[in-house]
Structure formats: C-alpha cells, structure tokens
PDB file of N, CA, C and O in Angstrom:
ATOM      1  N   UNK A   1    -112.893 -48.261-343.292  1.00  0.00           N
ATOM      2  CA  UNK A   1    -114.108 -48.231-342.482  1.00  0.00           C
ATOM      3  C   UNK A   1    -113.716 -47.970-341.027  1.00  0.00           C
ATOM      4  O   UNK A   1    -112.808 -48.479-340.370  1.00  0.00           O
ATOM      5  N   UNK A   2    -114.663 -47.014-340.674  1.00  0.00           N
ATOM      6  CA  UNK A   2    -114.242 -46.926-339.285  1.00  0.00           C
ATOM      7  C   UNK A   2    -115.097 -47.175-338.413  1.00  0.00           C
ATOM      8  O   UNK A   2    -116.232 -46.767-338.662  1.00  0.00           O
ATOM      9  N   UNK A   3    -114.869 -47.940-337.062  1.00  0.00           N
ATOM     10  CA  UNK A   3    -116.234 -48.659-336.329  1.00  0.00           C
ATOM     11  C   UNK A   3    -116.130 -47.640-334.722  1.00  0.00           C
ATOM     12  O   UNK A   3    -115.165 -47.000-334.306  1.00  0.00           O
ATOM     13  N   UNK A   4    -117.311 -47.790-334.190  1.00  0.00           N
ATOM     14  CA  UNK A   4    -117.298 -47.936-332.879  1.00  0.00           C
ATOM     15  C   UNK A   4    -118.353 -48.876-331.922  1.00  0.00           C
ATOM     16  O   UNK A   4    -119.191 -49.423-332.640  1.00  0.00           O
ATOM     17  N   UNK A   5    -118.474 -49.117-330.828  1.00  0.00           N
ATOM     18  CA  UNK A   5    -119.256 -49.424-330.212  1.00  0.00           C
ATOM     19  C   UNK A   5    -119.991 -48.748-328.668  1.00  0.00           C
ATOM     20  O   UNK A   5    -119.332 -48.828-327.631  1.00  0.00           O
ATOM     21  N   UNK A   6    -121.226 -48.174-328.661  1.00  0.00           N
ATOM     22  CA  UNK A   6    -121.033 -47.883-327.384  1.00  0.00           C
ATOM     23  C   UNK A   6    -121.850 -48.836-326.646  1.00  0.00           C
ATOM     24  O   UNK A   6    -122.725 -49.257-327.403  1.00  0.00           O
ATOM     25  N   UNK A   7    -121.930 -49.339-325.518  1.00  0.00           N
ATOM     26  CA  UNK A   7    -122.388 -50.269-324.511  1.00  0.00           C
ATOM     27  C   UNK A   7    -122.644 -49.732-323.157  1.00  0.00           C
ATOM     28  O   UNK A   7    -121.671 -49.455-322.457  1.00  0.00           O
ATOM     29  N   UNK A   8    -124.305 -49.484-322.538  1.00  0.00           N
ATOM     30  CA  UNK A   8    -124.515 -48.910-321.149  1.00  0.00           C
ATOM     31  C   UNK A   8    -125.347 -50.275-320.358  1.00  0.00           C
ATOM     32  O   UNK A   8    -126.309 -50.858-320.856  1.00  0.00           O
ATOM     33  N   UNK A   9    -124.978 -50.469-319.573  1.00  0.00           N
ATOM     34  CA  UNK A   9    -125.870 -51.465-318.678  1.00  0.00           C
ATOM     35  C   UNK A   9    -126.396 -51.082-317.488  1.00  0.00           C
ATOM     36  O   UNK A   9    -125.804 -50.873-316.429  1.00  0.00           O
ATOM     37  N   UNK A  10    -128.174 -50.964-317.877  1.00  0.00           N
ATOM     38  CA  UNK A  10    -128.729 -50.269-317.034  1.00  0.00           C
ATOM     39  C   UNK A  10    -130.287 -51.211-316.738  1.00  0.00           C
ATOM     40  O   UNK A  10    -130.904 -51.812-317.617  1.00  0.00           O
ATOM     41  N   UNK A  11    -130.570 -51.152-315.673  1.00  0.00           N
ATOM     42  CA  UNK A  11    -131.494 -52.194-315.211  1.00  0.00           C
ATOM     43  C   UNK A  11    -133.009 -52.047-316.021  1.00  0.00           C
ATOM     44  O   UNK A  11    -133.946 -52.843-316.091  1.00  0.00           O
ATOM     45  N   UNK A  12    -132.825 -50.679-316.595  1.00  0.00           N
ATOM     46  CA  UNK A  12    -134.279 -50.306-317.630  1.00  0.00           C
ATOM     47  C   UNK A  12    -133.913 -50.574-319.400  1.00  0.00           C
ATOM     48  O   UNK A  12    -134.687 -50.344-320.329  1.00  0.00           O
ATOM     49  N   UNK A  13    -132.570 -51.094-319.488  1.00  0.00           N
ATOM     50  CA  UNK A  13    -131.965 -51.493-320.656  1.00  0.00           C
ATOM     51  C   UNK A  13    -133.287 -51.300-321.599  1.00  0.00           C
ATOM     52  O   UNK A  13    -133.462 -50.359-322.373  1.00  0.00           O
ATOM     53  N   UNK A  14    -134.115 -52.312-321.386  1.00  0.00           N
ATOM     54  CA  UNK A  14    -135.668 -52.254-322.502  1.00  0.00           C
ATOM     55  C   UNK A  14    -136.200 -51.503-323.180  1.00  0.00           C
ATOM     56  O   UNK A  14    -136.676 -51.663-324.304  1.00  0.00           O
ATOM     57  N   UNK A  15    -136.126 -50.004-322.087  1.00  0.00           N
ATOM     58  CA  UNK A  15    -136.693 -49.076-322.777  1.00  0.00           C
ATOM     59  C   UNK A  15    -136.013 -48.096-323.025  1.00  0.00           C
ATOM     60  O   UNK A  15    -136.621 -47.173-323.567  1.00  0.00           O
ATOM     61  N   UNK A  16    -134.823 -47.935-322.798  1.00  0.00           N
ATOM     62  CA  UNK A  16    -133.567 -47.064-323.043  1.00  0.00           C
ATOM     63  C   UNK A  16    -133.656 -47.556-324.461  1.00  0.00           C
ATOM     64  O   UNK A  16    -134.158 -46.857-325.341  1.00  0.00           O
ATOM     65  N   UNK A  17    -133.295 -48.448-324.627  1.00  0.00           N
ATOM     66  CA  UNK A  17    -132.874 -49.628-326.264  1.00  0.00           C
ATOM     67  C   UNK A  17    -134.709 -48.675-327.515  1.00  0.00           C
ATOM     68  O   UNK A  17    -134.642 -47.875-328.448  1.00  0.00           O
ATOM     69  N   UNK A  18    -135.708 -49.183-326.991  1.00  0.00           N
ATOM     70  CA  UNK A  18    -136.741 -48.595-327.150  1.00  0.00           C
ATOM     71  C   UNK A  18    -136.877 -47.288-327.846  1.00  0.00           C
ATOM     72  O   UNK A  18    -137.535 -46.998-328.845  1.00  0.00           O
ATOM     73  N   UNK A  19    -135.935 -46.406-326.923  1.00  0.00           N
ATOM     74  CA  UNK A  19    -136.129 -44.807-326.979  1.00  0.00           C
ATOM     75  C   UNK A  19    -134.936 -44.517-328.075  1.00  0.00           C
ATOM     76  O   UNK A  19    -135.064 -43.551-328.827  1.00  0.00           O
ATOM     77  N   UNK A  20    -134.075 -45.145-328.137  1.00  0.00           N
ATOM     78  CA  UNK A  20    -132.832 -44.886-329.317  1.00  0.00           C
ATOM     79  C   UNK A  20    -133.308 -45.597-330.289  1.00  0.00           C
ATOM     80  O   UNK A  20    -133.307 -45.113-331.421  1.00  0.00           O
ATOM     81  N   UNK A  21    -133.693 -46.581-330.113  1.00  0.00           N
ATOM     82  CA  UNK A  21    -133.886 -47.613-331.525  1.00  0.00           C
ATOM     83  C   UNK A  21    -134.358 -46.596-332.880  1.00  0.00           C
ATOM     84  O   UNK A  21    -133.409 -46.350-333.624  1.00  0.00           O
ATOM     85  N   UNK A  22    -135.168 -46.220-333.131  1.00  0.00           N
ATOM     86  CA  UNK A  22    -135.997 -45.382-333.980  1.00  0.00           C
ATOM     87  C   UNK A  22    -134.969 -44.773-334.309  1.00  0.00           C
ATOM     88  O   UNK A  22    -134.919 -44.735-335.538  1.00  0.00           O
ATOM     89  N   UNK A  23    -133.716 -44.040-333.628  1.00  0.00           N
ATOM     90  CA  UNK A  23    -133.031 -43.363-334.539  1.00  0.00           C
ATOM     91  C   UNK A  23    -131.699 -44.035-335.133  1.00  0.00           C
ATOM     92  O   UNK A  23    -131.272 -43.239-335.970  1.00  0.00           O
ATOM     93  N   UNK A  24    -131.175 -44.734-335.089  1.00  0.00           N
ATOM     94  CA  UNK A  24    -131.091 -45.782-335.737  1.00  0.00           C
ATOM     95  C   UNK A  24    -130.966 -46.265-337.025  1.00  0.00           C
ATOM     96  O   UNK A  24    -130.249 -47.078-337.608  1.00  0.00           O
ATOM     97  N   UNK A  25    -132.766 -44.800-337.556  1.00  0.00           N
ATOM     98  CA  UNK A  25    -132.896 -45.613-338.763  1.00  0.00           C
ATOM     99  C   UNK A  25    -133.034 -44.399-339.754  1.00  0.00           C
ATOM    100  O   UNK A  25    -133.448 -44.630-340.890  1.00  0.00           O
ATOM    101  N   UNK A  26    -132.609 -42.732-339.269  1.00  0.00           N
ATOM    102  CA  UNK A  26    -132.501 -41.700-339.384  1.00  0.00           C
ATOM    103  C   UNK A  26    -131.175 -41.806-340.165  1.00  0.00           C
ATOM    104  O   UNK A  26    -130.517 -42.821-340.392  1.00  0.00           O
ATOM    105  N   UNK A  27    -130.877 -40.261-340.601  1.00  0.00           N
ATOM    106  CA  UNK A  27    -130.097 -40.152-341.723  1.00  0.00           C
ATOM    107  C   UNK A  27    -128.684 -39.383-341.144  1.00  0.00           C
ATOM    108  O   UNK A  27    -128.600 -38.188-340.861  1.00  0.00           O
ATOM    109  N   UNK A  28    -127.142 -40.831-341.010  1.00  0.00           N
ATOM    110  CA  UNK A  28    -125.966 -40.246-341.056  1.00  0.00           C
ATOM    111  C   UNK A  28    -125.637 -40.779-342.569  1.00  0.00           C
ATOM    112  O   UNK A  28    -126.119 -41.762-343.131  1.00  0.00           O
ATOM    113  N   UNK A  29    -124.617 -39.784-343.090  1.00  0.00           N
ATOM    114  CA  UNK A  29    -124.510 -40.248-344.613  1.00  0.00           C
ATOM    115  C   UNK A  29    -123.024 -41.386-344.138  1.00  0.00           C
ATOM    116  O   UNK A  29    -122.287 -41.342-343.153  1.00  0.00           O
ATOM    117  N   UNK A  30    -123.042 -42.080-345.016  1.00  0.00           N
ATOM    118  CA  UNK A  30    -121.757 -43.095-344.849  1.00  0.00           C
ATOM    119  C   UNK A  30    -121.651 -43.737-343.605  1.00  0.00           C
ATOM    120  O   UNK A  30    -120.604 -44.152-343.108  1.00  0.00           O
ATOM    121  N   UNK A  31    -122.872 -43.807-343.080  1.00  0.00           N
ATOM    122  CA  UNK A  31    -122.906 -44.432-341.854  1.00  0.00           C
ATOM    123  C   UNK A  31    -123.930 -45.393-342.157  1.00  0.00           C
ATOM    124  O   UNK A  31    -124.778 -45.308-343.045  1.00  0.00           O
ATOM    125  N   UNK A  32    -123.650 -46.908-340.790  1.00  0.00           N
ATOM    126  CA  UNK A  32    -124.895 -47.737-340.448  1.00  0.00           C
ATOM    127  C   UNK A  32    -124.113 -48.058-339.048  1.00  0.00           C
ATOM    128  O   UNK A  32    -122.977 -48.163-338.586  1.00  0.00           O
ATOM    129  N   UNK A  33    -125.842 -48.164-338.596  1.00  0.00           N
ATOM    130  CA  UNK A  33    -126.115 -48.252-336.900  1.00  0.00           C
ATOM    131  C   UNK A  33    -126.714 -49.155-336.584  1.00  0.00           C
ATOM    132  O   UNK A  33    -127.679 -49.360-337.321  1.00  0.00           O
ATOM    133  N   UNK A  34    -126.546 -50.116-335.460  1.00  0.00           N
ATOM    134  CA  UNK A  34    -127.420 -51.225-334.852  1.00  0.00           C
ATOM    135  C   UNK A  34    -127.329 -51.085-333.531  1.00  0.00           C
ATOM    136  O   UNK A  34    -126.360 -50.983-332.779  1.00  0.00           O
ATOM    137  N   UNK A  35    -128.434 -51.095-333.365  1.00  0.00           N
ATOM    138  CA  UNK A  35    -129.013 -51.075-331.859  1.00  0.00           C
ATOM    139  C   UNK A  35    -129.756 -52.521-331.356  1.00  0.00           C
ATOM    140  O   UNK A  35    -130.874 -52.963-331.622  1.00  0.00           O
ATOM    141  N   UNK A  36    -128.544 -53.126-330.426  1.00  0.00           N
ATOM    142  CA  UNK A  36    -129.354 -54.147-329.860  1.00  0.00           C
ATOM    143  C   UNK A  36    -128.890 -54.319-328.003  1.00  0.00           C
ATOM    144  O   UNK A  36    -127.966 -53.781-327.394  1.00  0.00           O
ATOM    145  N   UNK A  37    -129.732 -55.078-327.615  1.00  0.00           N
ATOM    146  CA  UNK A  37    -130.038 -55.534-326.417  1.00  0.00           C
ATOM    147  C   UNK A  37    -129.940 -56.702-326.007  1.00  0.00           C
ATOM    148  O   UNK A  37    -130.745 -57.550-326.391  1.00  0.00           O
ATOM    149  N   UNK A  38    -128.813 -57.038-325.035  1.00  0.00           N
ATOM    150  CA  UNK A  38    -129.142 -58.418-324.661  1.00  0.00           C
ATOM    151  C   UNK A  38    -129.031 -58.318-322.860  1.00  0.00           C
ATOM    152  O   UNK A  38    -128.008 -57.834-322.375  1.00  0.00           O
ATOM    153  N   UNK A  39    -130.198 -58.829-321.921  1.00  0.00           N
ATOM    154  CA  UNK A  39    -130.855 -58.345-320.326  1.00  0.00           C
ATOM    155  C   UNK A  39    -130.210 -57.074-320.237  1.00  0.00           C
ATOM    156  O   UNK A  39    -130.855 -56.235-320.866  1.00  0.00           O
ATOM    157  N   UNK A  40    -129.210 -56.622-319.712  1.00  0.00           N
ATOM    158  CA  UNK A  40    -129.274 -55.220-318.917  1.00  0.00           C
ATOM    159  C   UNK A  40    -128.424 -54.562-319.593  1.00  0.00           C
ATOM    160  O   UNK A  40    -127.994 -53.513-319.112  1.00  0.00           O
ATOM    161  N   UNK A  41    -128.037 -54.947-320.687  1.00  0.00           N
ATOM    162  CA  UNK A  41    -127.117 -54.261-321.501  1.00  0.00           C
ATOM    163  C   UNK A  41    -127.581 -53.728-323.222  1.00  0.00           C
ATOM    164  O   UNK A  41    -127.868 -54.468-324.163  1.00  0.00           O
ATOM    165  N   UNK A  42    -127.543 -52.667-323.208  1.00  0.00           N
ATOM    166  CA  UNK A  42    -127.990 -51.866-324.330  1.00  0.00           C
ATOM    167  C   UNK A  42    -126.148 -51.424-325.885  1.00  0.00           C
ATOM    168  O   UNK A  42    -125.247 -50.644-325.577  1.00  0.00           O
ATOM    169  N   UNK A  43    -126.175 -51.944-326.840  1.00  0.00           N
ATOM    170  CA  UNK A  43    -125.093 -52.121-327.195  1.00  0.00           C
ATOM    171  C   UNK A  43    -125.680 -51.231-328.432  1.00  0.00           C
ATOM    172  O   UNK A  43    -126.817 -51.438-328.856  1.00  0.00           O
ATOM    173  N   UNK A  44    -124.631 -49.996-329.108  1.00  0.00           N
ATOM    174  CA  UNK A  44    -124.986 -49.261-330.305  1.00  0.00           C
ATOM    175  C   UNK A  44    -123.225 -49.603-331.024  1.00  0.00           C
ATOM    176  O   UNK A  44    -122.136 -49.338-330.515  1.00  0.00           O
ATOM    177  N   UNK A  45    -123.496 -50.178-332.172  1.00  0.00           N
ATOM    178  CA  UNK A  45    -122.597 -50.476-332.963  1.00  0.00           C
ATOM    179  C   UNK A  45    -122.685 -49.498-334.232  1.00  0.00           C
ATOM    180  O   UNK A  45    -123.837 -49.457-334.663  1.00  0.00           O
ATOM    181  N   UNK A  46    -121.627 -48.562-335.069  1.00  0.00           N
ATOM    182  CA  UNK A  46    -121.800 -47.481-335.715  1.00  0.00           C
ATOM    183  C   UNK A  46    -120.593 -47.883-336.647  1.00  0.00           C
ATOM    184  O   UNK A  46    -119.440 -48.070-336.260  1.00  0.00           O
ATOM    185  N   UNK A  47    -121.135 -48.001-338.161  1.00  0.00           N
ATOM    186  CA  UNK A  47    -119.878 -48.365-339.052  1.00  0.00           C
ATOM    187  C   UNK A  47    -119.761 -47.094-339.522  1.00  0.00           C
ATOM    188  O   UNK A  47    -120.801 -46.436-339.490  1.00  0.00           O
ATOM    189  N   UNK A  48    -118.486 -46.403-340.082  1.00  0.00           N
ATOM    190  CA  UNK A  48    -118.856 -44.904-340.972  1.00  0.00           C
ATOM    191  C   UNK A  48    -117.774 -45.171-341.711  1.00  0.00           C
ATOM    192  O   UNK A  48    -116.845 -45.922-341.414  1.00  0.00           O
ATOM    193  N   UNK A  49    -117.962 -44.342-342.976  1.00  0.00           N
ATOM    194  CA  UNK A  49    -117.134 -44.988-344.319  1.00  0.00           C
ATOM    195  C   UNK A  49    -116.239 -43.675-343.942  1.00  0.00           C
ATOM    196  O   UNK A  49    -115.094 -43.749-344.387  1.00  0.00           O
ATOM    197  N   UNK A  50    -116.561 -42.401-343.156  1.00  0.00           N
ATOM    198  CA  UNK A  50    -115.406 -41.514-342.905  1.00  0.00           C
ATOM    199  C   UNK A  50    -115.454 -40.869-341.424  1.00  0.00           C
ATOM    200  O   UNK A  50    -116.565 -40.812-340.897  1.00  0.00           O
ATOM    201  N   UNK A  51    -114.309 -40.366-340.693  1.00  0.00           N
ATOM    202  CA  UNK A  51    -114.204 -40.375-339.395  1.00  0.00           C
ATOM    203  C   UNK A  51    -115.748 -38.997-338.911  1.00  0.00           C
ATOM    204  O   UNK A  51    -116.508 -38.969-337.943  1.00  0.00           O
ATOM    205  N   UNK A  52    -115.645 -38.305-339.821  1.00  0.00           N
ATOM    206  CA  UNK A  52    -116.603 -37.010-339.371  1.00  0.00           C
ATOM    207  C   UNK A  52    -118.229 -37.942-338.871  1.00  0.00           C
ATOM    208  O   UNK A  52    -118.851 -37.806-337.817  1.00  0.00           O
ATOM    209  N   UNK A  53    -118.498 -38.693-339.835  1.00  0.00           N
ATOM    210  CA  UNK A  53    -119.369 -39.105-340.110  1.00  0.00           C
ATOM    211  C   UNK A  53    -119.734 -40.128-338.516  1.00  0.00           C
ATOM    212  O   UNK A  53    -120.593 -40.014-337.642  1.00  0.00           O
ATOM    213  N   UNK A  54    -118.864 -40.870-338.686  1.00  0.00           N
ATOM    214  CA  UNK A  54    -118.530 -41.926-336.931  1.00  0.00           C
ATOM    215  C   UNK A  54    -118.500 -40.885-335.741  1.00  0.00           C
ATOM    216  O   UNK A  54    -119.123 -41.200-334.728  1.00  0.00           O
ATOM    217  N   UNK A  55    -117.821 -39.648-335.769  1.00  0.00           N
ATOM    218  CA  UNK A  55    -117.762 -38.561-334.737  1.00  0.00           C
ATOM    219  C   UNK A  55    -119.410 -37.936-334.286  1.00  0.00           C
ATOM    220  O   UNK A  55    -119.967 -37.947-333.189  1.00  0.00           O
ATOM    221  N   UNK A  56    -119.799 -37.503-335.388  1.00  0.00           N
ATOM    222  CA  UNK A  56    -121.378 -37.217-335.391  1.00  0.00           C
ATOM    223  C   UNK A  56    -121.920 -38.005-334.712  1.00  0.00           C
ATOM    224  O   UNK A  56    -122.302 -37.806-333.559  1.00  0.00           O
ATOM    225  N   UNK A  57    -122.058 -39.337-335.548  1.00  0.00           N
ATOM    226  CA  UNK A  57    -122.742 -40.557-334.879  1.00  0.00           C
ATOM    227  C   UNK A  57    -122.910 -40.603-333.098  1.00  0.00           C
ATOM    228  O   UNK A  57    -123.805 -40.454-332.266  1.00  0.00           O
ATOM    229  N   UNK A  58    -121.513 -40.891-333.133  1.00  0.00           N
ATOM    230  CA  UNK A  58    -121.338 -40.748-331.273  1.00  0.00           C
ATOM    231  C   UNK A  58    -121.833 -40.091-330.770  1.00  0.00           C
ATOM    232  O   UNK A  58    -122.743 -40.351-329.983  1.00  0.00           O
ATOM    233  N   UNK A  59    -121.339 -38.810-331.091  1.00  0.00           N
ATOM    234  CA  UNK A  59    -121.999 -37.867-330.121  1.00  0.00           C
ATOM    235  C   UNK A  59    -123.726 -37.353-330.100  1.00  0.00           C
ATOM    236  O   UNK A  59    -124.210 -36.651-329.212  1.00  0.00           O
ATOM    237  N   UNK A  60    -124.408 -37.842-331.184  1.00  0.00           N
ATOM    238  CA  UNK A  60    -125.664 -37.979-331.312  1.00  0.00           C
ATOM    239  C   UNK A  60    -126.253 -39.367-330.206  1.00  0.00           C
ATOM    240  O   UNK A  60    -127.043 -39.339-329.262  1.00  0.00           O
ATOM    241  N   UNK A  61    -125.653 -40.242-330.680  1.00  0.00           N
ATOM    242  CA  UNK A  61    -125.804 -41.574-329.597  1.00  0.00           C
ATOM    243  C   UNK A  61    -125.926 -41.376-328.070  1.00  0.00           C
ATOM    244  O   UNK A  61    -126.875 -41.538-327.304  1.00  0.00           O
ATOM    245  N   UNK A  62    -124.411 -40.893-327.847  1.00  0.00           N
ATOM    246  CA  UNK A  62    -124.226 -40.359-326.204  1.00  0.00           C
ATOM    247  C   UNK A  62    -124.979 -39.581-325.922  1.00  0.00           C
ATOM    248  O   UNK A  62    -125.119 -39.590-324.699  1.00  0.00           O
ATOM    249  N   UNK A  63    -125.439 -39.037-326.280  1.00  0.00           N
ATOM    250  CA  UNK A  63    -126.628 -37.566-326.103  1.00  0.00           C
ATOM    251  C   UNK A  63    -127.628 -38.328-325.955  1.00  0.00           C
ATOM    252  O   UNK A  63    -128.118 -38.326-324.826  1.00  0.00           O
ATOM    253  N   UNK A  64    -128.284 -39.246-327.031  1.00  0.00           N
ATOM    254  CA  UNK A  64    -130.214 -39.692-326.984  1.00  0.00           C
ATOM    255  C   UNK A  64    -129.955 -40.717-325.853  1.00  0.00           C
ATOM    256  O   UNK A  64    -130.935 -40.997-325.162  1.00  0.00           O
ATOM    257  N   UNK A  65    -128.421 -41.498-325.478  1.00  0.00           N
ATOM    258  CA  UNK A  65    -128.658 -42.143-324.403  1.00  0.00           C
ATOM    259  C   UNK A  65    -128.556 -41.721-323.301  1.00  0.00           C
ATOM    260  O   UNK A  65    -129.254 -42.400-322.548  1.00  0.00           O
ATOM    261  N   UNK A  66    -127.938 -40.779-322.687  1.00  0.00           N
ATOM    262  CA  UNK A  66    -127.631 -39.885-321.378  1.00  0.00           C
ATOM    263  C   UNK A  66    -129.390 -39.549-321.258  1.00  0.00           C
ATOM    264  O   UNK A  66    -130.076 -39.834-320.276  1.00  0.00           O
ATOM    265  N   UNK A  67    -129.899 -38.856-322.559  1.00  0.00           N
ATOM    266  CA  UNK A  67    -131.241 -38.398-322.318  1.00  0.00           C
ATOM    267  C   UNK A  67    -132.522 -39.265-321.722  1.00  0.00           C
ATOM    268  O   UNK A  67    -133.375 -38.870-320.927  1.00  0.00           O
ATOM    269  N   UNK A  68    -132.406 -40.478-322.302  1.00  0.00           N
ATOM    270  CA  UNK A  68    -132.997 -41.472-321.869  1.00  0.00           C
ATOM    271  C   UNK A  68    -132.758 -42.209-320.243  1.00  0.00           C
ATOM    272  O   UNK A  68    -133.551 -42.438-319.330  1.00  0.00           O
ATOM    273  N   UNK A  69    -131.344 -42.429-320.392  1.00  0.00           N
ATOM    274  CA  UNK A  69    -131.036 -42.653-318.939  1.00  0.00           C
ATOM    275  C   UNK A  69    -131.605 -41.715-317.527  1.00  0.00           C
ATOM    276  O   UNK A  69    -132.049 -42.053-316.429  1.00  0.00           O
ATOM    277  N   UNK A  70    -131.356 -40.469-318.143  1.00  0.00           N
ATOM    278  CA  UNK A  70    -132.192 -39.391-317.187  1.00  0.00           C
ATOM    279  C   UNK A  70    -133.701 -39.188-317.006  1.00  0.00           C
ATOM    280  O   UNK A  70    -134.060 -38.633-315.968  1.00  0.00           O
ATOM    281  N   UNK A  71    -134.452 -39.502-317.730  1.00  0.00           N
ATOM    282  CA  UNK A  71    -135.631 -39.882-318.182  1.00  0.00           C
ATOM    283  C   UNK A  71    -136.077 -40.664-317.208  1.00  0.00           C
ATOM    284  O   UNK A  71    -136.697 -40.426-316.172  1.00  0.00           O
ATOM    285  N   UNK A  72    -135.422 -42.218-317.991  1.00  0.00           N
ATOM    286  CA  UNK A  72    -136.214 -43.206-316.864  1.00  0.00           C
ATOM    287  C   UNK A  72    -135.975 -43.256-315.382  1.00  0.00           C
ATOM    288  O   UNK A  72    -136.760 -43.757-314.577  1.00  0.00           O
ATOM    289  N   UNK A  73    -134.835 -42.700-315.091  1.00  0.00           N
ATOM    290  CA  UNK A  73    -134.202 -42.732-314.222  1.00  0.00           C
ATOM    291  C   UNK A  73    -135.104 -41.133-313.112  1.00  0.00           C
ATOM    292  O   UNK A  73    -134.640 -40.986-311.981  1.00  0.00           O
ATOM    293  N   UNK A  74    -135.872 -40.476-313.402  1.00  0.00           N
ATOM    294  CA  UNK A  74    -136.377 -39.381-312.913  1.00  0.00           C
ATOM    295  C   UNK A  74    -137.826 -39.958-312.736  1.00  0.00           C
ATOM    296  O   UNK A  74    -138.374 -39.667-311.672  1.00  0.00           O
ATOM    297  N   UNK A  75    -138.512 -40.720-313.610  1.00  0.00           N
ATOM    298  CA  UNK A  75    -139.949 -41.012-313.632  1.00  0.00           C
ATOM    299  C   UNK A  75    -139.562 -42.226-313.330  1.00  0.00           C
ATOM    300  O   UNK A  75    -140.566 -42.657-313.895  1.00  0.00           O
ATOM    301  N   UNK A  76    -139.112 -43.055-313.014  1.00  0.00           N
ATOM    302  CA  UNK A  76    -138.864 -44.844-312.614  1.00  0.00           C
ATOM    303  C   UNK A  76    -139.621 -45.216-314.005  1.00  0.00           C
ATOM    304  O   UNK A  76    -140.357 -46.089-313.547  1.00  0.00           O
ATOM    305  N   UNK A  77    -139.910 -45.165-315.219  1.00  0.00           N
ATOM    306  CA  UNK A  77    -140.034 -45.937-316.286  1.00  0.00           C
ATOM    307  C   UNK A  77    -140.472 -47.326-315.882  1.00  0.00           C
ATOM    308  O   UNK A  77    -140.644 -48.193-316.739  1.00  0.00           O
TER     309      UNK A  77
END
C-alpha cells in the first residue's frame, strides 16, 4: 500500500475543504481518499493499492486545491 498526505493551511480552510470534499468520493481505481479539516488546516490523506494510481491522485488533489485556493483567494470567499 502506498500512502500520501497533502496538508494546506489557509485561513478559508472551510471552504477550500468544501470545494474538494465531493471529489473525494469520485472514481480512482485502487485508491481511497479522506478529506478532513481541523481550524485552518485542510488535510487530504490518499491510500493506493499501486503507485500510478497514488500519482494520479496527487496530482488531481494539487490541482482542485491550487484551484480553490485561487478562487477564494480572488473573490475573498
């Protein structure tokens, strides 16, 4: 099994967490994802039964969160 974690701490954490959550629950094969929040910190934990699968993951992750970060961060959310 191969894990990662990514972790951003951002003062709109709430709705960053919000805007990823939903995918989450979308389809990596040999993968599971948890998305949680605790105050300003937004934490995505990604198990994958093979490395391609964990690689995807990430870089899908880093992407919907950069997107979000820019988001709230342009309209003050």
């Amino acid at each position: 099994m191969h894990r990662a974690e990514i972790t951003i701490e951002h003062p709109k954490a709430a709705i960053i967490e919000s805007t990823v959550r939903p995918e989450s629950k979308g389809e990596f094969p040999k993968t599971s994802i948890i998305v949680s929040r605790q105050d300003d910190k937004v934490t995505i934990a990604i198990d994958s039964s093979d490395i391609n699968g964990l690689r995807a993951a990430i870089n899908s992750y880093l992407r919907w969160m950069d997107m979000a970060v820019t988001i709230v961060e342009r309209i003050g959310g």
